[in-house]
N, C-alpha and C positions, 0 to 999 in steps of 0.2 A: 857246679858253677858253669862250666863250659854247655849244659845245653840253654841258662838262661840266656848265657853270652849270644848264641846261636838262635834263639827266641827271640830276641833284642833285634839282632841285625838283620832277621829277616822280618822286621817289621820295619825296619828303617829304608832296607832296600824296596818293602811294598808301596812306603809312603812319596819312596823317591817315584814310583812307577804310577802314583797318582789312584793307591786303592790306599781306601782310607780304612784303619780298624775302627770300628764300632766301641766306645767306655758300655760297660757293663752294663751301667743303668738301660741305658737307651736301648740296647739289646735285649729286656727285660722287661720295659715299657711295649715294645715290639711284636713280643710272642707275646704277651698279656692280652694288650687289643685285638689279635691276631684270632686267640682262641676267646675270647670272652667279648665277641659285638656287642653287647649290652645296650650302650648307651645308641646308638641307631636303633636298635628294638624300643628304645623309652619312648622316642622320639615319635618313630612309628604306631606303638600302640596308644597314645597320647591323640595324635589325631586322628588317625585312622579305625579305632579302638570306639572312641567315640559314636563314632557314624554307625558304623558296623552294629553295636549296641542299640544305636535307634532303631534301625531299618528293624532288624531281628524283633523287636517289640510290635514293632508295628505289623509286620507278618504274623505274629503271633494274638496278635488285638485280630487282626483281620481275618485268623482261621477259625479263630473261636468265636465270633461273629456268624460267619457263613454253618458252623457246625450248630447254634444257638437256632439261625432262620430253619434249617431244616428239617430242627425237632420240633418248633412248635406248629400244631395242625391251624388251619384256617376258623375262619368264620362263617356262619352260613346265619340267613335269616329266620328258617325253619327246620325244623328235622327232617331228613330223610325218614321216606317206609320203610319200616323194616321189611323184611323179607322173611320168612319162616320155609326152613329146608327142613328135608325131613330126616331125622335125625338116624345114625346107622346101630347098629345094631350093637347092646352094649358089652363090653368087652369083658367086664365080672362085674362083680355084684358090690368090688369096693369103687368103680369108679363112680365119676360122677358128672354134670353134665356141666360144660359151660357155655353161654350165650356168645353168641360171634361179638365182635368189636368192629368198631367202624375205627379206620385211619385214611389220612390226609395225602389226597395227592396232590403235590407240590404243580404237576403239569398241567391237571385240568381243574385244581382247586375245586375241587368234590369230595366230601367223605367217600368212601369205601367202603360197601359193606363187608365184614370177612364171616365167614363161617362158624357157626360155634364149636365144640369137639368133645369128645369126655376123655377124663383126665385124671389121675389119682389122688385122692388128698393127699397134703404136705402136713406131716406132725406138726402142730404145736402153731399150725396157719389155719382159715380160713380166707376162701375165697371173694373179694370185693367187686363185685358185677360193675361196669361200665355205665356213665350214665351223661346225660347232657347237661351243660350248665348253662346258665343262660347270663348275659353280662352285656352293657350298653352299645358294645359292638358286635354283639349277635350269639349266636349258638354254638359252641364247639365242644366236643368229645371231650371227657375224661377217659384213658383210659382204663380196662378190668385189671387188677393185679391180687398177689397172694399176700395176705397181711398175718404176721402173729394177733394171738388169739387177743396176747395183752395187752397190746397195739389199741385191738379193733374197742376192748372193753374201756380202754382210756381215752379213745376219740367219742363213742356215743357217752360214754358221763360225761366229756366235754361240752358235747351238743344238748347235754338233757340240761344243762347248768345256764349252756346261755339261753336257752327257749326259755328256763324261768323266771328269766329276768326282765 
């Protein structure tokens, strides 16, 4: 009893002194808000959150944009001559030869002629040579790539199906 008694009065002599004790709650509400901002982050992310989301899309519209211009090569009205190099000397007897590919340069908008080279077959591929295409706004490159076999056998029955039509 004597330390309530003592607990008691020196809260009394505090409140004489003008410091006021804190009720439980409010001291509880206190550290609550203290450790857990929350609600200023809602607030925050709410609008600020918003924006942020836009721009970010739009950045991302705008890089994959600029990456889409870069890949596709130009137009030209006619083909470039090819160029015939002379081919080096073969490396065994499983390689084999590929024709050079023409690509696109962005600076002076000209095909490219590149060099052709020999190369190993790829199991279970055949090689697809590069070729021109021709389309109401003019000529541009396909490029040569490596195709499976059963790829290559499902696109010419394709082509044989619709020429019969």
């Amino acid at each position: 009893m004597k330390k309530n008694e003592k607990t008691f009065n020196e809260a009394q002599e505090n409140s004489k002194n003008g410091i006021s004790i804190k009720k439980n709650e409010d001291l509880q509400n206190e550290i609550h808000h203290a450790i857990n901002p929350k609600p200023f982050m809602i607030i925050r992310e709410s609008s600020v959150g918003k924006y942020m989301k836009i721009f970010s899309y739009m950045v991302l519209f705008i890089g994959i944009a600029i990456v889409f211009n870069s890949c596709i090569g130009g137009y030209v009205a006619s083909e470039p001559a090819y160029v015939e190099y002379d081919r080096p000397a073969r490396p065994s007897e499983t390689h084999i030869w590929i024709d050079g590919d023409w690509s696109w340069n962005n600076q002076t908008h000209v095909y490219v002629q590149k060099a052709g080279y020999w190369d190993r077959p790829r199991q279970g591929q055949s090689y697809v040579a590069g070729s021109w295409q021709s389309t109401s706004r003019g000529k541009s490159w396909s490029k040569g790539h490596w195709q499976k076999d059963a790829q290559q056998r499902n696109n010419s029955q394709n082509n044989r199906q619709r020429d019969n039509r």
